[in-house]
Every structure is written in C-alpha cells, then in structure tokens.
VMD Tcl script that builds the backbone (N, CA, C; Angstrom):
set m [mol new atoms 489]
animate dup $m
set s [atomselect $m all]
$s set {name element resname resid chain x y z} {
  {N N UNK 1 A 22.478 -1.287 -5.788}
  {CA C UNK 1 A 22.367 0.035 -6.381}
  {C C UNK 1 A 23.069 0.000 -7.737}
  {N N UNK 2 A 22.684 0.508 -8.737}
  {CA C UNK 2 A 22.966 0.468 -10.111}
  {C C UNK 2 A 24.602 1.203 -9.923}
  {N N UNK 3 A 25.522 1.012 -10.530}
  {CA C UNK 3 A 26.676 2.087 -11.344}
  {C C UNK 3 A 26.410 2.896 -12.414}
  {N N UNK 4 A 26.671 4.128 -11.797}
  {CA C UNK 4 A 26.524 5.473 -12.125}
  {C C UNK 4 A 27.817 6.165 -11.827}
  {N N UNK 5 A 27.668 7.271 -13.283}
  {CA C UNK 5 A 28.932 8.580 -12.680}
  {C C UNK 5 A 28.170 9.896 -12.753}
  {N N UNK 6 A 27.502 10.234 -12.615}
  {CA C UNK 6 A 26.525 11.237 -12.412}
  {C C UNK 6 A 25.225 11.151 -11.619}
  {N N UNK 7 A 25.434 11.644 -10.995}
  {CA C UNK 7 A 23.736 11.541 -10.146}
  {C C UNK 7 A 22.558 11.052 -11.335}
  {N N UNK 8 A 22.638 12.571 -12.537}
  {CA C UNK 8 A 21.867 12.248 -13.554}
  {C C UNK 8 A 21.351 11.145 -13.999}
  {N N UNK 9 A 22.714 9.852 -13.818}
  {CA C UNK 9 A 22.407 8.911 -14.436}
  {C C UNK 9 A 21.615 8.000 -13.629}
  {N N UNK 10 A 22.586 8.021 -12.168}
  {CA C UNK 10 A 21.988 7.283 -10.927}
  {C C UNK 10 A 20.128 7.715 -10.944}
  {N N UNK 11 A 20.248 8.209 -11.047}
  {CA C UNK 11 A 18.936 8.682 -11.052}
  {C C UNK 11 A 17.857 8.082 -12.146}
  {N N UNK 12 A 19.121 8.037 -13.358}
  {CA C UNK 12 A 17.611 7.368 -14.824}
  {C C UNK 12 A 18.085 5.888 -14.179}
  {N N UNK 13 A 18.949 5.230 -13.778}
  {CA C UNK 13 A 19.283 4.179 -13.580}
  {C C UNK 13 A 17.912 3.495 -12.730}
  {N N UNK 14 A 17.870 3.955 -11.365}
  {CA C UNK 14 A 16.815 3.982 -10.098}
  {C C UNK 14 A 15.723 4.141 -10.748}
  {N N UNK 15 A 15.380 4.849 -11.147}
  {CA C UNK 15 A 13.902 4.853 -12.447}
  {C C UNK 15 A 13.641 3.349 -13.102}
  {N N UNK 16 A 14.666 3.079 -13.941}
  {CA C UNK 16 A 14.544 1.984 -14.624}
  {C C UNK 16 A 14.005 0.518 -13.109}
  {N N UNK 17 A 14.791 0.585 -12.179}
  {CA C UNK 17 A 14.929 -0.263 -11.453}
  {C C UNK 17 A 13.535 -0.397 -10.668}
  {N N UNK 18 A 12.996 0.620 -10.042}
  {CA C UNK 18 A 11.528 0.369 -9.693}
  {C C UNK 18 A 10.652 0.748 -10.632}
  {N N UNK 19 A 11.100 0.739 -12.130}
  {CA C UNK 19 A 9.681 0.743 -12.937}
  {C C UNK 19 A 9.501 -0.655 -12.857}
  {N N UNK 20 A 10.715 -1.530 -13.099}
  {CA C UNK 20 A 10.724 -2.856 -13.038}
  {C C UNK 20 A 9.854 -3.607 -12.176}
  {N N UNK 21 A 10.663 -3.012 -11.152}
  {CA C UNK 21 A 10.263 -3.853 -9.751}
  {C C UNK 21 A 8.553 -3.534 -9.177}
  {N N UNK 22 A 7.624 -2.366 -10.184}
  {CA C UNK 22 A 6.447 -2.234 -10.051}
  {C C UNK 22 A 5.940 -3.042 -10.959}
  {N N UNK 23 A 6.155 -3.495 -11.993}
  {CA C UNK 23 A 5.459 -4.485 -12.951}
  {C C UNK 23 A 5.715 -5.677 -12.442}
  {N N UNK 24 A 6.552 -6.001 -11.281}
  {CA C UNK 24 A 6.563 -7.045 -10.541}
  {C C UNK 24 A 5.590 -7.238 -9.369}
  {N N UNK 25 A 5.311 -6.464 -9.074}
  {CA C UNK 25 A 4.573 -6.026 -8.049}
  {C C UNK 25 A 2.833 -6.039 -8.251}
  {N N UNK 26 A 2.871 -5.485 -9.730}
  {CA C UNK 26 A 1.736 -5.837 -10.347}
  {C C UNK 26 A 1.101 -6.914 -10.910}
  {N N UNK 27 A 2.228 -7.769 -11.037}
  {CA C UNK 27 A 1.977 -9.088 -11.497}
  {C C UNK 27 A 1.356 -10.378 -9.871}
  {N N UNK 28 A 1.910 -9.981 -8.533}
  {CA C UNK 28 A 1.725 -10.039 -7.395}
  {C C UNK 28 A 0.443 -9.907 -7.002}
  {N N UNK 29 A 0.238 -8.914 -6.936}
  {CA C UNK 29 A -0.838 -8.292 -6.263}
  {C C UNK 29 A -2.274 -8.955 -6.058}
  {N N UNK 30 A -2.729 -9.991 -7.424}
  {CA C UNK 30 A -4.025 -10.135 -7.585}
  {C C UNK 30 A -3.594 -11.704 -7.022}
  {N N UNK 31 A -2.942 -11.901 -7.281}
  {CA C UNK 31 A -2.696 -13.378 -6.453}
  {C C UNK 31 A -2.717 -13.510 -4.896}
  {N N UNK 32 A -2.008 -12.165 -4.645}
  {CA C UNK 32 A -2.010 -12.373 -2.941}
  {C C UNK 32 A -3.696 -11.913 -2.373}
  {N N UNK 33 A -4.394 -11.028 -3.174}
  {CA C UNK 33 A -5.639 -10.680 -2.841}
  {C C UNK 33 A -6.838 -11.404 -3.199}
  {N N UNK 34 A -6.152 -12.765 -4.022}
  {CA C UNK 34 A -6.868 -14.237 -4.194}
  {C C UNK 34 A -6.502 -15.084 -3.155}
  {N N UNK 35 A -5.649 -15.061 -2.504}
  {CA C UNK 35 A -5.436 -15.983 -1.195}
  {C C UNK 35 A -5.508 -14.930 0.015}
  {N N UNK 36 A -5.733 -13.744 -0.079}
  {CA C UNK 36 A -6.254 -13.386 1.579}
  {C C UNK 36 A -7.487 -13.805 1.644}
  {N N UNK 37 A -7.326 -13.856 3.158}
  {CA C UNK 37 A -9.148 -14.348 4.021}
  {C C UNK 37 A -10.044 -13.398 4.246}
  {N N UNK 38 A -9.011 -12.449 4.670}
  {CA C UNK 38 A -10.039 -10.758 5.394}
  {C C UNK 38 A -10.377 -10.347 4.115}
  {N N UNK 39 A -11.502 -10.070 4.677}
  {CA C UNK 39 A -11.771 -8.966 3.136}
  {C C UNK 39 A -11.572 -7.648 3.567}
  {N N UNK 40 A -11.034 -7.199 4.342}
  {CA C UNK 40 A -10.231 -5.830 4.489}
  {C C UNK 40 A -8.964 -5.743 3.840}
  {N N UNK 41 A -8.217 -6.912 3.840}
  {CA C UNK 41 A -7.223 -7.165 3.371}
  {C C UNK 41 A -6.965 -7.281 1.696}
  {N N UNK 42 A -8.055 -8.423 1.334}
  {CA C UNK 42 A -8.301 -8.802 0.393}
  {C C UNK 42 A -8.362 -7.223 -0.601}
  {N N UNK 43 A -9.500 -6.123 -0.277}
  {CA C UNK 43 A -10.151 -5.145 -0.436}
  {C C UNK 43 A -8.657 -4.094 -0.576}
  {N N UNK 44 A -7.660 -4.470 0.286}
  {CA C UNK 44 A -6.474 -3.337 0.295}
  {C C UNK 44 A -5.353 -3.715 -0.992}
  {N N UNK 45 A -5.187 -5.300 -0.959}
  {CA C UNK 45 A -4.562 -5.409 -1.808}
  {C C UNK 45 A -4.976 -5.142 -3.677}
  {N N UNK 46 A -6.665 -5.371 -3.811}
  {CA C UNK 46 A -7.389 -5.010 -5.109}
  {C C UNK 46 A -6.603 -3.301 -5.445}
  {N N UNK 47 A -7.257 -2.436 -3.848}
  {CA C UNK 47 A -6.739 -1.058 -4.014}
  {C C UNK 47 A -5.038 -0.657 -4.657}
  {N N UNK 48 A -4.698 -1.279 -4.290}
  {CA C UNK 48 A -3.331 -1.528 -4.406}
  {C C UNK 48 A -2.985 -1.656 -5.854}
  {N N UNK 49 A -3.366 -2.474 -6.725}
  {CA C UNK 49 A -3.319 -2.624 -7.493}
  {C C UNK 49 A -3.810 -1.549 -8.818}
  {N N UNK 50 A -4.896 -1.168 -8.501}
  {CA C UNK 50 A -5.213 0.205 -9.000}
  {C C UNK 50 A -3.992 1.163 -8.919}
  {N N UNK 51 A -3.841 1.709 -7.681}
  {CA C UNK 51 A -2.936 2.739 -7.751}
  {C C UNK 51 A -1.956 2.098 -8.311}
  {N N UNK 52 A -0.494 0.951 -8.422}
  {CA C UNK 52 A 0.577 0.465 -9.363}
  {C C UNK 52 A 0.594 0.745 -10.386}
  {N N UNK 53 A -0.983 0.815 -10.966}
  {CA C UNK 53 A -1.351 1.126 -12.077}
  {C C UNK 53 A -0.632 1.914 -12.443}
  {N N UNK 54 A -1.318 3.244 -12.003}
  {CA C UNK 54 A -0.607 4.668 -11.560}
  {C C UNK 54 A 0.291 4.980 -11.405}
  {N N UNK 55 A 1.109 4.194 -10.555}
  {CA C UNK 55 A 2.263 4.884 -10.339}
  {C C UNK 55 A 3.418 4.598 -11.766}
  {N N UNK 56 A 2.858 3.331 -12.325}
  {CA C UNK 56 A 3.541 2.979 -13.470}
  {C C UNK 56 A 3.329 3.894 -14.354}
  {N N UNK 57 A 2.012 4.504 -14.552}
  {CA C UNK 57 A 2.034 5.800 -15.393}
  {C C UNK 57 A 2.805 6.901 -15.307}
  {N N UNK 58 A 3.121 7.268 -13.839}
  {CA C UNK 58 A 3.453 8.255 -13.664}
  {C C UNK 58 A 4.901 7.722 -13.682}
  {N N UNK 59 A 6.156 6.814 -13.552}
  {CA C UNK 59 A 6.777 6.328 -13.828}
  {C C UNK 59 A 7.220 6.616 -15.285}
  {N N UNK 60 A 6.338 6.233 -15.937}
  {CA C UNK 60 A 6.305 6.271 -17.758}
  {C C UNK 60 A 6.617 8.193 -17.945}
  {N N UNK 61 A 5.798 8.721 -16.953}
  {CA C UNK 61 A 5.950 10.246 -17.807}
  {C C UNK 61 A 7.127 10.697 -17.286}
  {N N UNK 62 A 7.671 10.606 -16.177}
  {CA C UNK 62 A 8.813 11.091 -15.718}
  {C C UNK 62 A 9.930 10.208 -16.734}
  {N N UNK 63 A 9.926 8.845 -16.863}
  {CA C UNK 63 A 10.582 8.952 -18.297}
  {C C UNK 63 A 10.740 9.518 -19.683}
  {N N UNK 64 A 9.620 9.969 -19.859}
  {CA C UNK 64 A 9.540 11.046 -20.990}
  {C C UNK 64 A 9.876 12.613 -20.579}
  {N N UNK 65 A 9.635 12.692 -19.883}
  {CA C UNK 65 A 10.465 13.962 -19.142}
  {C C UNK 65 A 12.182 13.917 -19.441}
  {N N UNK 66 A 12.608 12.916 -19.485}
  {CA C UNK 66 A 13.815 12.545 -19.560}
  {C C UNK 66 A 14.401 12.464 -20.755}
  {N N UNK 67 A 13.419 12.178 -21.563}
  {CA C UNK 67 A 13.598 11.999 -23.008}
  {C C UNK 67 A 13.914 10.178 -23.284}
  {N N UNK 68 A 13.620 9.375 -22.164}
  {CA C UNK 68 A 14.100 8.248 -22.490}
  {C C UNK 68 A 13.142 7.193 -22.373}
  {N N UNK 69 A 12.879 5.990 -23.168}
  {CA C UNK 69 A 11.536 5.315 -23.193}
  {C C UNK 69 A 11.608 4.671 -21.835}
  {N N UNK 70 A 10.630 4.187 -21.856}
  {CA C UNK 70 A 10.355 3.991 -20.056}
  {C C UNK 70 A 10.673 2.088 -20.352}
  {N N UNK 71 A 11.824 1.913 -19.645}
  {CA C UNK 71 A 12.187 0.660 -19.953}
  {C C UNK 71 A 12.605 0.509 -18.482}
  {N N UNK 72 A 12.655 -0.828 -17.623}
  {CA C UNK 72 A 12.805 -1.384 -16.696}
  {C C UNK 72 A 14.433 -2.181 -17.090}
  {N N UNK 73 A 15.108 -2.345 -15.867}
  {CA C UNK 73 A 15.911 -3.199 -15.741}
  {C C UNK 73 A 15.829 -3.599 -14.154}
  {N N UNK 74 A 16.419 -5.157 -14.378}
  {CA C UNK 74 A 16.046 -6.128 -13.431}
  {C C UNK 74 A 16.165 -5.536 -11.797}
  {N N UNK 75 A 14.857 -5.769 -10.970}
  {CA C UNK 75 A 15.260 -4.950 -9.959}
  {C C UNK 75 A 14.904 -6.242 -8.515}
  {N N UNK 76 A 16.116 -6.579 -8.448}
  {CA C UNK 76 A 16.525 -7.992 -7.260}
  {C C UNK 76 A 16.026 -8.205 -6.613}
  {N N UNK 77 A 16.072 -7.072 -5.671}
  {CA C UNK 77 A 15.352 -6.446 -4.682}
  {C C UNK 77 A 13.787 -7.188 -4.191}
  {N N UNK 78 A 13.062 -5.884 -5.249}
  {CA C UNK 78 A 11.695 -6.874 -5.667}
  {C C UNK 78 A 11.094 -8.059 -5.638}
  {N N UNK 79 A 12.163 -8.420 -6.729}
  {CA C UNK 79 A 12.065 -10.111 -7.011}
  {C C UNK 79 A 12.179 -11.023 -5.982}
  {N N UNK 80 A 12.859 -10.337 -5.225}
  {CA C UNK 80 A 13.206 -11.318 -3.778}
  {C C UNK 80 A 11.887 -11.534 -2.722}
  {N N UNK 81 A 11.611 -9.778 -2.890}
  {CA C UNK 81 A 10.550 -9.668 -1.780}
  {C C UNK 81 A 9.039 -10.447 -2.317}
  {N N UNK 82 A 8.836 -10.534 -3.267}
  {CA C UNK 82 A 7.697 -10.796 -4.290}
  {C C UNK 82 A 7.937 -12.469 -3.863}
  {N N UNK 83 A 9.071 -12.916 -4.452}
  {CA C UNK 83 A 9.067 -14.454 -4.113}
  {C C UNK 83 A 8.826 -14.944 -2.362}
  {N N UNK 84 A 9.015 -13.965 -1.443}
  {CA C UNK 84 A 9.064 -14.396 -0.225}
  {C C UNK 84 A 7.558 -14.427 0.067}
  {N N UNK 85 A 6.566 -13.609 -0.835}
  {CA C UNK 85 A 5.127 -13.564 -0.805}
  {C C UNK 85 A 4.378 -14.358 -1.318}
  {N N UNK 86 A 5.421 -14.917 -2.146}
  {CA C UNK 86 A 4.982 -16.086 -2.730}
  {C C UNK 86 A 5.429 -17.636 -2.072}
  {N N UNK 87 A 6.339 -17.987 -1.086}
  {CA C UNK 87 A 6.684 -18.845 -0.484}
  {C C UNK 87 A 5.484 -18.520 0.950}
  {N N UNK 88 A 4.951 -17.329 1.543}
  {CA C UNK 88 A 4.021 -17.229 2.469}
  {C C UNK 88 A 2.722 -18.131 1.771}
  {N N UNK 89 A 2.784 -17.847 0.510}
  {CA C UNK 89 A 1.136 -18.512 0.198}
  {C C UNK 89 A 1.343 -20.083 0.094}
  {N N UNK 90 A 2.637 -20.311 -0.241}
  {CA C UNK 90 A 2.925 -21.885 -0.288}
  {C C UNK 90 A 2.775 -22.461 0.833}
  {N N UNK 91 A 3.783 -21.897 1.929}
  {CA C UNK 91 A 4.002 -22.392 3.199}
  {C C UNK 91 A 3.018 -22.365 4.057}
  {N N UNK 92 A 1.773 -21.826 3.763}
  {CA C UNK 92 A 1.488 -21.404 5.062}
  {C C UNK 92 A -0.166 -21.624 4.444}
  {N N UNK 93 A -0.838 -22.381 5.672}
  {CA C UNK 93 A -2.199 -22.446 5.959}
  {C C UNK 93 A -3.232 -21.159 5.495}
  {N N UNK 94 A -4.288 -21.482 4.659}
  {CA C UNK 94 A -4.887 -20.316 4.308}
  {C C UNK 94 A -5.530 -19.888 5.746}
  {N N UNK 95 A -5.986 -18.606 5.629}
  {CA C UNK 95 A -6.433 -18.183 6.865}
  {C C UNK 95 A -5.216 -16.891 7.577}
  {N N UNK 96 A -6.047 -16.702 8.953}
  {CA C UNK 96 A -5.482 -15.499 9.501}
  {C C UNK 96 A -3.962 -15.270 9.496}
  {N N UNK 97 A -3.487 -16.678 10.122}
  {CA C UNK 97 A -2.078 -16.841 10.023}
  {C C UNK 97 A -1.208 -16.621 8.515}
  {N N UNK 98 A -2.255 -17.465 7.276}
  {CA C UNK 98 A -1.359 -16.635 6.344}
  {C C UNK 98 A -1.466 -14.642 5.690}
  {N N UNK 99 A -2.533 -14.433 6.561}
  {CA C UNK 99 A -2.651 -13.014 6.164}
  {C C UNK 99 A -2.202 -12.076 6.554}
  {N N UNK 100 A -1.760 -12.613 7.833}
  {CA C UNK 100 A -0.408 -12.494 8.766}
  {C C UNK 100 A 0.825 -11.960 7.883}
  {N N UNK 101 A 0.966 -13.201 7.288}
  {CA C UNK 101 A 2.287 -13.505 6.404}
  {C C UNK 101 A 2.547 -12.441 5.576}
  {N N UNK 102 A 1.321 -12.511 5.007}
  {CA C UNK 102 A 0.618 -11.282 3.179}
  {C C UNK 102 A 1.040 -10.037 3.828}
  {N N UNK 103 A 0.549 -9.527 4.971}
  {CA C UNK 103 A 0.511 -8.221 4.631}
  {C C UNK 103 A 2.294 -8.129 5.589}
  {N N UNK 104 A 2.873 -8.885 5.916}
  {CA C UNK 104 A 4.297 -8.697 6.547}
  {C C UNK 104 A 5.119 -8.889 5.915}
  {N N UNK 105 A 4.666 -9.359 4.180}
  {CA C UNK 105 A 5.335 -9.458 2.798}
  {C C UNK 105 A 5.203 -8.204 2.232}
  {N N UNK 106 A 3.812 -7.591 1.783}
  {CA C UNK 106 A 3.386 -6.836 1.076}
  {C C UNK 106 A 4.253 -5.265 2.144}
  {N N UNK 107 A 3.845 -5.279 3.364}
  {CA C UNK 107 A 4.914 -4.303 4.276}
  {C C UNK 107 A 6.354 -3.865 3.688}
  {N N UNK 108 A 7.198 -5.533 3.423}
  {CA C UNK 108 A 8.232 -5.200 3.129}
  {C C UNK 108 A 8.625 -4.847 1.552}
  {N N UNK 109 A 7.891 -5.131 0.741}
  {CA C UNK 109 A 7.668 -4.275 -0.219}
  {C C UNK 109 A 7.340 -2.662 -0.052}
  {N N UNK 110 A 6.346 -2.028 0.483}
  {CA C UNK 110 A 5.888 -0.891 0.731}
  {C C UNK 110 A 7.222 -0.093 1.298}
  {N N UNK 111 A 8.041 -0.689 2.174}
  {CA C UNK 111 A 9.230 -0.158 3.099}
  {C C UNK 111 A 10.233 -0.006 1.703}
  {N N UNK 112 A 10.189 -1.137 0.676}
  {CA C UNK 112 A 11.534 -0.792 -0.101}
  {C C UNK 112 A 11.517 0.041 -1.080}
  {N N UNK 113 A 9.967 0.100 -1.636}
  {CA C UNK 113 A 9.550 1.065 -2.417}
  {C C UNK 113 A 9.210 2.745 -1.805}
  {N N UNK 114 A 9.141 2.675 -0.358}
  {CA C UNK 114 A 9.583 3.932 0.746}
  {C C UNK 114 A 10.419 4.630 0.160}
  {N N UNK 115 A 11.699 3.946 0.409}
  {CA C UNK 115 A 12.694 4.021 0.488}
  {C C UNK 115 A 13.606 4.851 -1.025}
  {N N UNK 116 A 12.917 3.883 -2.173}
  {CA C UNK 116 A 12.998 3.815 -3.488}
  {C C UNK 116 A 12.574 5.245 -3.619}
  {N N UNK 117 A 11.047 5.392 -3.547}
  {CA C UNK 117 A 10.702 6.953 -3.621}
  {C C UNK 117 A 11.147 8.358 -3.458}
  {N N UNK 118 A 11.234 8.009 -1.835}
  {CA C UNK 118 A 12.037 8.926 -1.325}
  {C C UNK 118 A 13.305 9.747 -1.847}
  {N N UNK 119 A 14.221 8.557 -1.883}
  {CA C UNK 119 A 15.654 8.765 -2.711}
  {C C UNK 119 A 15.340 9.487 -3.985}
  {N N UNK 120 A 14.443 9.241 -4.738}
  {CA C UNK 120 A 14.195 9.881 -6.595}
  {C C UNK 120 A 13.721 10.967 -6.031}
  {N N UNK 121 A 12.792 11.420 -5.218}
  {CA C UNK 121 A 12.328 12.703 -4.882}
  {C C UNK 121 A 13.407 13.694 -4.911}
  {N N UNK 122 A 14.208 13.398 -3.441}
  {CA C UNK 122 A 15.366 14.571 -3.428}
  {C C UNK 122 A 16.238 14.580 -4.770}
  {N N UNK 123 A 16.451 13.618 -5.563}
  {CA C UNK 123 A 17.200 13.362 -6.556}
  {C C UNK 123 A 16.194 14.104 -7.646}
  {N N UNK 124 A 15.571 14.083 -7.730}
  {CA C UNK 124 A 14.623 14.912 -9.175}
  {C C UNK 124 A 14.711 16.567 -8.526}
  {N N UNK 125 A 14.769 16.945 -7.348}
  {CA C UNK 125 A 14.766 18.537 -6.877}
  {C C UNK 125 A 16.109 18.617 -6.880}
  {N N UNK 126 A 16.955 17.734 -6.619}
  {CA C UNK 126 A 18.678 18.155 -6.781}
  {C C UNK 126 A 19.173 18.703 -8.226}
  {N N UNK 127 A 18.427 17.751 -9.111}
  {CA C UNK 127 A 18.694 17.849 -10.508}
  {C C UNK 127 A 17.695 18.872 -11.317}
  {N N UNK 128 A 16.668 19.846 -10.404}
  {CA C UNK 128 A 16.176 20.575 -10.884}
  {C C UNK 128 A 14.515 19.928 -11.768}
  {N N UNK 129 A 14.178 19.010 -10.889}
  {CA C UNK 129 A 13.052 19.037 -12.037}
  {C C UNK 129 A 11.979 18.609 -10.942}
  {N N UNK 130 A 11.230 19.903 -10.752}
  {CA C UNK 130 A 10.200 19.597 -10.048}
  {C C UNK 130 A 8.937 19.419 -10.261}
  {N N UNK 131 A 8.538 19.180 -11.702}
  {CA C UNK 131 A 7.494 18.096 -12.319}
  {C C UNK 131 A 7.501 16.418 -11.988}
  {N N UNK 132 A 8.932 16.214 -12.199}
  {CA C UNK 132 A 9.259 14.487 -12.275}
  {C C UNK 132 A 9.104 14.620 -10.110}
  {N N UNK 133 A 9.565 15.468 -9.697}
  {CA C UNK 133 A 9.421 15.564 -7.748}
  {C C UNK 133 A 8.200 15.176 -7.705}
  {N N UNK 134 A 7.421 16.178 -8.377}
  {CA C UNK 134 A 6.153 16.590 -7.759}
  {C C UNK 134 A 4.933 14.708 -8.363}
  {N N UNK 135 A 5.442 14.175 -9.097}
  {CA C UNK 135 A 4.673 13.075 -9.793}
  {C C UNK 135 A 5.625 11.772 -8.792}
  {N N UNK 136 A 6.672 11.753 -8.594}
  {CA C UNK 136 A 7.057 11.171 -7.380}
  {C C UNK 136 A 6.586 11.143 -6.312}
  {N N UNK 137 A 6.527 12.042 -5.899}
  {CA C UNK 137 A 5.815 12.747 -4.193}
  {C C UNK 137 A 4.811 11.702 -4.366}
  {N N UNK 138 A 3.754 12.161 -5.347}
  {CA C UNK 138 A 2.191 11.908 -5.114}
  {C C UNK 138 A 2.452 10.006 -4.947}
  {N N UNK 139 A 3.600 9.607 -5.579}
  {CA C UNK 139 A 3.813 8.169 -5.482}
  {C C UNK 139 A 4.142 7.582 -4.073}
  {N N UNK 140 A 4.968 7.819 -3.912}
  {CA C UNK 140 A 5.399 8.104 -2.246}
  {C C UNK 140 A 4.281 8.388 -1.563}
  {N N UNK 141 A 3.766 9.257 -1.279}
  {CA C UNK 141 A 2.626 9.297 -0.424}
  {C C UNK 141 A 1.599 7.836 -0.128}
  {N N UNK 142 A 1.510 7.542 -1.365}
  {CA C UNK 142 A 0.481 6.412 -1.991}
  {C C UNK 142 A 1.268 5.637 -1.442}
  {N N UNK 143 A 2.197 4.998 -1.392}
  {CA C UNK 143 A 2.873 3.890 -0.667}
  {C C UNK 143 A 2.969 4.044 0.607}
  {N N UNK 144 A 3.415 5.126 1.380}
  {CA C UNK 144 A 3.334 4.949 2.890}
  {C C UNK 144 A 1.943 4.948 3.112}
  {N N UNK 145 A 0.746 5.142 2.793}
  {CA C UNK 145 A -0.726 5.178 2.774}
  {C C UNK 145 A -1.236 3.574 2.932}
  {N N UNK 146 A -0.270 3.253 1.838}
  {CA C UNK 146 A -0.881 1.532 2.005}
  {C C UNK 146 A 0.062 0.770 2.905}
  {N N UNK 147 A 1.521 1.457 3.258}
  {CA C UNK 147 A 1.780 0.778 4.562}
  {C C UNK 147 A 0.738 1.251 5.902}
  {N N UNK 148 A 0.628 2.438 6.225}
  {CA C UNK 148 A -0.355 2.400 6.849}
  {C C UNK 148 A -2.112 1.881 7.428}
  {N N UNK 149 A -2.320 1.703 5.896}
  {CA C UNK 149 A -3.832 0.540 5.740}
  {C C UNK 149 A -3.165 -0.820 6.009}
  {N N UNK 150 A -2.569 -1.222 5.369}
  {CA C UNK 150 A -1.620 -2.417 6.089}
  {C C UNK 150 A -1.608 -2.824 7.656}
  {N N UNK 151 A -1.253 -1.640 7.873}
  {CA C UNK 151 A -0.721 -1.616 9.274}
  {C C UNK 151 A -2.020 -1.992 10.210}
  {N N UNK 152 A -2.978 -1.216 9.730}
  {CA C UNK 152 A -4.597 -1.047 10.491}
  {C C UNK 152 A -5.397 -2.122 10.152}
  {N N UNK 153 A -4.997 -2.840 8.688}
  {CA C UNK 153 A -5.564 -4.201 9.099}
  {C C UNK 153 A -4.809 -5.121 9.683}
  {N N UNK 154 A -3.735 -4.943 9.792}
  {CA C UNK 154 A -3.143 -6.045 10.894}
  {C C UNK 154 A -3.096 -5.880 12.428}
  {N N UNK 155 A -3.683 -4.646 12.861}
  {CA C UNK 155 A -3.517 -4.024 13.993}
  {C C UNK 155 A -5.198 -4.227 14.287}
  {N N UNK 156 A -6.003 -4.772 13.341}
  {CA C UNK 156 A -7.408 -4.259 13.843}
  {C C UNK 156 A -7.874 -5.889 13.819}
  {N N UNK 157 A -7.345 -7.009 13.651}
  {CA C UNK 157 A -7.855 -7.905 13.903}
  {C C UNK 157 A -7.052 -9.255 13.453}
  {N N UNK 158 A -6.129 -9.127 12.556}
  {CA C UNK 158 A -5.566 -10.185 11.744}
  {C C UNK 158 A -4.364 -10.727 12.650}
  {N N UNK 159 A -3.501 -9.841 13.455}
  {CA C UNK 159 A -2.369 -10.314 13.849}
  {C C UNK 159 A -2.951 -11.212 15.177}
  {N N UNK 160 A -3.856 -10.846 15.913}
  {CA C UNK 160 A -4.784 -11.097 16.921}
  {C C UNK 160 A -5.898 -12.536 16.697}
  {N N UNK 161 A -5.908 -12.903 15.537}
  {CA C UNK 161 A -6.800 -13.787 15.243}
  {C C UNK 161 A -5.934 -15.215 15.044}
  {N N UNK 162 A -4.680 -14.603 14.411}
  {CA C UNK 162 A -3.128 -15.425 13.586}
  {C C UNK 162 A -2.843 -15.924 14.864}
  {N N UNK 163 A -2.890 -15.276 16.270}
  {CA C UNK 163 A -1.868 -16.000 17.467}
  {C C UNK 163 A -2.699 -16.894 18.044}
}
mol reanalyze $m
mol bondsrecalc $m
mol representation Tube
mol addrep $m
C-alpha cells in the first residue's frame, strides 16, 4: 500500500497504482488469449481486453477530475500476478491443463483488482466525489463480471477436461 497522510492522497496514490497495474494487464491479455485452447476462453480473454481499454479511460478521467495527469506508478502486485501467467504459459503443456492455469492466473488478477476497486469506490464517496464513484463502480462491476465468465468457463468444461 502506497504512504499517505490523507486519505486524499491515499486515494490519488491507489489510482496511480492500478492505472499501472492495468497497462500491465493490457500488455498480458493478448498473449494469454494466444495460448488458450478453448475458444470460450480464448473469446473471454479478447473481451477482456476491450473493456481494460475502458477502464483505463475511465481511470484517465477520474484523474482529471483530480486535476492530476493520469500517470501510473509501479504496481508489484500486478507484476507479480502477470509474471505467474506468464510462468503458466512456460511451464505448462498447451491445452486444457494450461487453461486451467490461464484462467486461475487471470482469477487472481480479477480478485486483486476486486479488491483495488472496491477500496477507491468507498474512498471517492468518503471524499465526496460521486462522478469519480460512479466511473469506478461501472469498473468494478466489469471485473467481478469477468471473474464470473471465468468462473463458467472453468466450471463448464476446462477444469473437467485438465483432470
């Protein structure tokens, strides 16, 4: 978690940190949806990528809301989870078993960026600004959405095919 003495700041701080950690994410995405097998999968992670898009936009305006350019700083986190998605495609046999892997990578991304969301939400209505909430929210939503498609392609044939 960044150092902060004001929520205010904690708050532009956490901004900076998953704008980051979404241009990481974006850089991800088309690679892991070049090595899935399912094309349900394949098909979720393309989607995926679209919306990052998005959310990086909407990222960008809630920085201007702020008055501050929309600049990233290094977010660990990410980087960690991103590389562990990237050691699944190394390690591991193409096929069910690694799609297995993909979407139990791409999961734990979705869970940290949950998490990430969540926190700026109440933090943008604490601090009174329920434009930057309301362009959050719609982000948040979009992420537990694709943990959930996640979930339904691994629940509808992939984890079952992997054993």
């Amino acid at each position: 978690m960044p150092t902060a003495k004001t929520l205010n700041e904690l708050f532009y701080a956490t901004l900076q940190d998953i704008y980051h950690g979404e241009k990481q994410i974006l850089k991800a995405l088309p690679r892991m949806a070049k090595n899935a097998t399912t094309p349900e999968l394949k098909k979720a992670f393309q989607l995926h990528v679209e919306q990052t898009e998005g959310q990086i936009e909407r990222l960008q305006q809630v920085f201007e809301m702020l008055d501050k350019s929309a600049r990233g700083k290094t977010c660990e986190a990410v980087e960690g989870l991103v590389e562990e998605g990237k050691e699944v495609m190394s390690e591991t046999e193409p096929g069910e078993v690694m799609d297995a892997g993909l979407i139990a990578a791409a999961q734990a991304v979705e869970h940290y960026e949950i998490a990430r969301y969540g926190t700026l939400c109440a933090w943008a209505e604490q601090l009174g600004m329920p434009e930057a909430a309301k362009l959050l929210k719609q982000t948040l939503k979009e992420e537990k959405d694709t943990d959930a498609l996640l979930t339904k392609v691994a629940m509808s044939g992939v984890n079952k095919k992997a054993a």
